[in-house]
Structures are given as structure tokens and as C-alpha cells.
N, C-alpha and C positions, 0 to 999 in steps of 0.2 A: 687665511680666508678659504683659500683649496679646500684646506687639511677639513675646518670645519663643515662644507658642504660637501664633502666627501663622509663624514659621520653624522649627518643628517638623513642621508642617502641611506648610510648604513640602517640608520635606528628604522627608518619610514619603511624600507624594506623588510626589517625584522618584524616591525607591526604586524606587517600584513600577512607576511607569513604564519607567525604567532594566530593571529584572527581567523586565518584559516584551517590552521589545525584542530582549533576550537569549532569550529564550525564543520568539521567533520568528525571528530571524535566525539563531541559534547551532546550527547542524544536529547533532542524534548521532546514532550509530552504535547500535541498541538490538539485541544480540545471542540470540538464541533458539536452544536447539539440542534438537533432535526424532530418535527413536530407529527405526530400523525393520528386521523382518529380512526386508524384501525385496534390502536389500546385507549383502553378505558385512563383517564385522568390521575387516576392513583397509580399508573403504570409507567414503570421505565424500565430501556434495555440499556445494556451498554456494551458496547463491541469494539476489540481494540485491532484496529487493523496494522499490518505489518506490512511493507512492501518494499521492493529492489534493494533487499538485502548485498545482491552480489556475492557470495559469498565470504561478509565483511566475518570478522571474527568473533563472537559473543560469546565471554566467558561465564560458566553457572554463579559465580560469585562476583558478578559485574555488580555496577549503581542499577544498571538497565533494566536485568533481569530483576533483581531487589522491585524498582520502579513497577515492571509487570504485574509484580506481584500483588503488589499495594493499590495496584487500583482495582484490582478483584471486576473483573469481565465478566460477563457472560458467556461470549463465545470470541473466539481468536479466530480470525480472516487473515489472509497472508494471499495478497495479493502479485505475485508472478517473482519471475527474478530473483527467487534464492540463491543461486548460482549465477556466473557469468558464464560468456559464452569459450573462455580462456580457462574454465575451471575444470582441475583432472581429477583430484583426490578430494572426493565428500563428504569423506567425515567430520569433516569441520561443521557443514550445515544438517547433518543429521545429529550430532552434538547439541545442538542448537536447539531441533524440533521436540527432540528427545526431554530438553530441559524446560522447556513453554510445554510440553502436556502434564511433565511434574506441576505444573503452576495450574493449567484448564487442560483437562480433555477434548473441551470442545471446540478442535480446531478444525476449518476448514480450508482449503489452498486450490489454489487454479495456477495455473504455467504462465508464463510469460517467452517473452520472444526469446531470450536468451535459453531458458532449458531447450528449445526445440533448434536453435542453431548450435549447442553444444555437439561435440564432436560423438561424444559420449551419454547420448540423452537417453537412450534405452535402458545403460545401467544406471545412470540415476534415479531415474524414473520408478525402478524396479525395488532399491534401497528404499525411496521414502514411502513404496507401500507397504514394507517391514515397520516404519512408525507408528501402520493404525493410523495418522490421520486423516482425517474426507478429503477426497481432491472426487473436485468438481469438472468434468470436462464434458461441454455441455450437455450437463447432466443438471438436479438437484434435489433437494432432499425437504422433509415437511421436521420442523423441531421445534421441541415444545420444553420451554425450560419457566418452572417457578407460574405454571397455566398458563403461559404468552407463548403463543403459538404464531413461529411464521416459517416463510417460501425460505429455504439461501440456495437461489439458480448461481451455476458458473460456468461462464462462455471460456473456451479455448480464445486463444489471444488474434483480437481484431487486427492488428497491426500486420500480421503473418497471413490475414486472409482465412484462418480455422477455426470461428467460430459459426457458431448456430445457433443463433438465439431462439427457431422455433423450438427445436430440442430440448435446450437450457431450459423452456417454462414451459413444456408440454407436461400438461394436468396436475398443474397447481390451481389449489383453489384461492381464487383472486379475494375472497373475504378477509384471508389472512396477510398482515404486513411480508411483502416480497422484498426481499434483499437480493442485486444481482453483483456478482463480482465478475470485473473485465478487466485484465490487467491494463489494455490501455483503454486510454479514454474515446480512441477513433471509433466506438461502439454508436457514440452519440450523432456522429457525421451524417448529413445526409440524411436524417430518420427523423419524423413530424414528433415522433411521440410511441416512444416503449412503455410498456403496459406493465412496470415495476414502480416500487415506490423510492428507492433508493438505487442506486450505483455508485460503487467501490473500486478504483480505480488507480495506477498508478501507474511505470512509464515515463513520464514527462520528467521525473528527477528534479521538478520543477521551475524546469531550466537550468540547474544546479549551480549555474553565475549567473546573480541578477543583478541589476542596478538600481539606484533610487531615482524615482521617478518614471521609469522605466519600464521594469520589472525584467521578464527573461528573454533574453534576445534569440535563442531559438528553443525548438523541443524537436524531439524526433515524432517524425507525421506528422506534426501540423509547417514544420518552415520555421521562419521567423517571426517572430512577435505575435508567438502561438496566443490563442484565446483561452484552450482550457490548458492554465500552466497547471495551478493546483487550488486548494482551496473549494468551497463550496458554490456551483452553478444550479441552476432551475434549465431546467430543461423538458419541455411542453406540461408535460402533468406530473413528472417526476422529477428528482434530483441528482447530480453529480456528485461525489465528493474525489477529489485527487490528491493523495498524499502524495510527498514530493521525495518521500523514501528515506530508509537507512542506510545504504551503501552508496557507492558510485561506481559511475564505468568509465572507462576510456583514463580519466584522470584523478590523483583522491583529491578534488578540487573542490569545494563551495563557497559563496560568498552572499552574503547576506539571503541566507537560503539553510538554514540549520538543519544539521540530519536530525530525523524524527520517525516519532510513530503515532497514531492517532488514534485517541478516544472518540468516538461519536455515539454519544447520548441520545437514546431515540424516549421522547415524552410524548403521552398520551394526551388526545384532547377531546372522547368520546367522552359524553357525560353517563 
């Protein structure tokens, strides 16, 4: 009787184990789609956001990158935390940037708290503006791909206290769909209503142990039984979106919380 609940033990622990390896290696695709009548009704964008890589490891002949590929974007946003803050040698994620512009050019990236407590953030910093892609700090840019023309502002990371969102949307023209990328979500705290139509966000790892019923019992900046874990919010006249990331820190732990990356389909509803 021992012997058998002692290999019960066994099997139930291997599950979980098992379950979480999969839920950390097994990348998906988590699809959001958001409505706007700054494009006309025959119009869609599609934007594949990437966030808190951590420095995980992504091979050119991965499923992932394949995956990337196939879904043919618009433009690549890579929301903070390519790096951790423990990471010394980066050629691993300049490997990485290097293989997503063979796929689009049109990538854009903002910081997260982790480049800027890295020990070594100067020379990182300095490598991935050898990639040619945009990095946003509050700064942004007017881009027009296929006649749709919008804002993509990016705020230096709220959570560190360094951004500036007057900056970030100083002299965008508000006619055009505004995209703002903030690596965390603490952008939205405290503020009646930012003057974007969309936010891109991530951070939250989205609790990266959650529970049923439940959901994530803490995030970093909000405490416990955070409100924006991940997933799509409304927020006064704009939106949220929080991906809950492709990497992990502190632990390679998740659970019912899959590593991912996110499509968000933007459709038209001017006639």
C-alpha cells in the first residue's frame, strides 16, 4: 500500500513537472483583435508583439521563428526585457533580432526594467543599435505601410520612474491610429485617460503561476491579485493589451499561463 502511494506521488509529480516544461518551452500564438475608425472598413493591420524574452534562447530554425513567419505582420513591437538583468554575453539576443528582421524590417523595441538594471546596459544598448532596429525611448515615429498610416510612440519604462509620455506623443498627428508601447502596464495607474488608441505592454509575465479560479496571485507593481495581469483592458478612451511574455525571470516556472507572443489584428470601422 506504501509502495503504491509512494508511485502515485511519483507519477503526479512527474505530471506537473512534465506540464510545466511544456508551458514554458511550447510557444503560442494568443490572438487579440481591436476595432478602430481611424482605418477605413476594408483595412487591417497586424502587429506581432514580442515581450520579456529574458534572454530565452530562440533558434533561426525553431517551430517559433517558422510560426513568425507565417503569420506575415506588419510590423514587430518587442516590448522591453530582451535581456535579464543577470545577462552578460548577448549574442544570444542579438542572434535573435538579427533573425525576426530577416523575417520584417519593421521592428520597433523600447527597454524594460531589466536592460536598465543590467550591470552592462551601456554595451547592450550600444550592440542592438548595430541591428538597425527602432528603439523607441520616449521618442516616436509617423509609418506608413500598404497607405495606413499611424503614430508608434515608446515610453522608457514606467515601472523605473523613466518615462515621458509628453515626449513620447509630442507632434503626432492625432488623425492618425496612435500605437503606444510601455513595457509595463503601471503607465495606465493613476491617469483618467491617455490620448492613444492602443497600449502594448508587458512586465506582468502574467503572473506567470496562475490558478483556476483565481487567476495570478501577484505581479511586480501592482502586489497581489494584480488587475492588469494580462490580456485585453479599456482604459478611459483607449486600450490595454498585456502580453504575459516569452521568457521568465527569477524561475523557468509557469503554469496555466503559456509562454507566447501576440498577434493583435487592428480592423477598420470608418465607412
Amino acid at each position: 500500500m506504501i509502495k503504491r502511494k509512494i508511485l502515485f506521488l511519483l507519477g503526479v509529480i512527474l505530471l506537473i513537472l512534465g506540464y510545466i516544461y511544456y508551458q514554458v518551452n511550447y510557444t503560442k500564438v494568443e490572438k487579440t483583435n481591436v476595432t478602430s475608425n481611424k482605418f477605413a472598413t476594408d483595412d487591417k493591420m497586424k502587429i506581432l508583439q514580442i515581450s520579456d524574452v529574458h534572454n530565452k534562447r530562440i533558434k533561426k530554425d525553431s517551430k517559433l521563428m517558422s510560426t513568425i513567419k507565417n503569420l506575415d505582420a506588419d510590423i514587430i513591437v518587442i516590448t522591453g526585457d530582451l535581456i535579464d538583468r543577470e545577462t552578460k554575453d548577448f549574442e544570444n539576443v542579438y542572434e535573435f533580432v538579427y533573425n525576426l528582421k530577416n523575417i520584417n524590417p519593421n521592428i520597433y523595441y523600447i527597454p524594460g526594467n531589466h536592460e536598465w538594471t543590467n550591470r552592462n546596459t551601456e554595451k547592450f544598448m550600444t550592440g542592438l543599435k548595430k541591428t538597425n532596429i527602432n528603439i523607441l525611448i520616449n521618442d516616436n515615429k509617423k509609418i506608413t505601410i500598404d497607405n495606413r498610416t499611424i503614430n508608434i510612440c515608446g515610453i522608457d519604462d514606467p515601472y523605473l520612474n523613466r518615462d515621458n509620455l509628453k515626449m513620447a506623443l509630442k507632434g503626432i498627428n492625432k488623425n492618425y491610429f496612435t500605437l503606444l508601447l510601455s513595457h509595463s502596464p503601471d503607465i495606465v495607474f493613476g491617469k483618467k485617460d491617455i490620448p492613444v488608441d492602443l497600449i502594448l505592454s508587458g512586465h506582468t509575465h502574467g503572473g506567470q503561476v496562475r490558478f483556476p479560479f483565481i487567476g495570478p496571485i501577484v505581479a511586480p507593481g501592482q502586489g497581489f491579485f494584480p488587475k492588469y495581469d494580462k490580456g485585453l483592458f479599456e482604459v478611459g478612451s483607449s486600450n490595454i493589451y498585456i502580453d504575459s511574455g516569452l521568457g521568465n525571470s527569477v524561475l523557468p516556472i509557469r503554469f496555466l499561463n503559456r509562454s507566447q507572443v501576440s498577434l493583435i489584428e487592428i480592423y477598420g470601422t470608418r465607412e
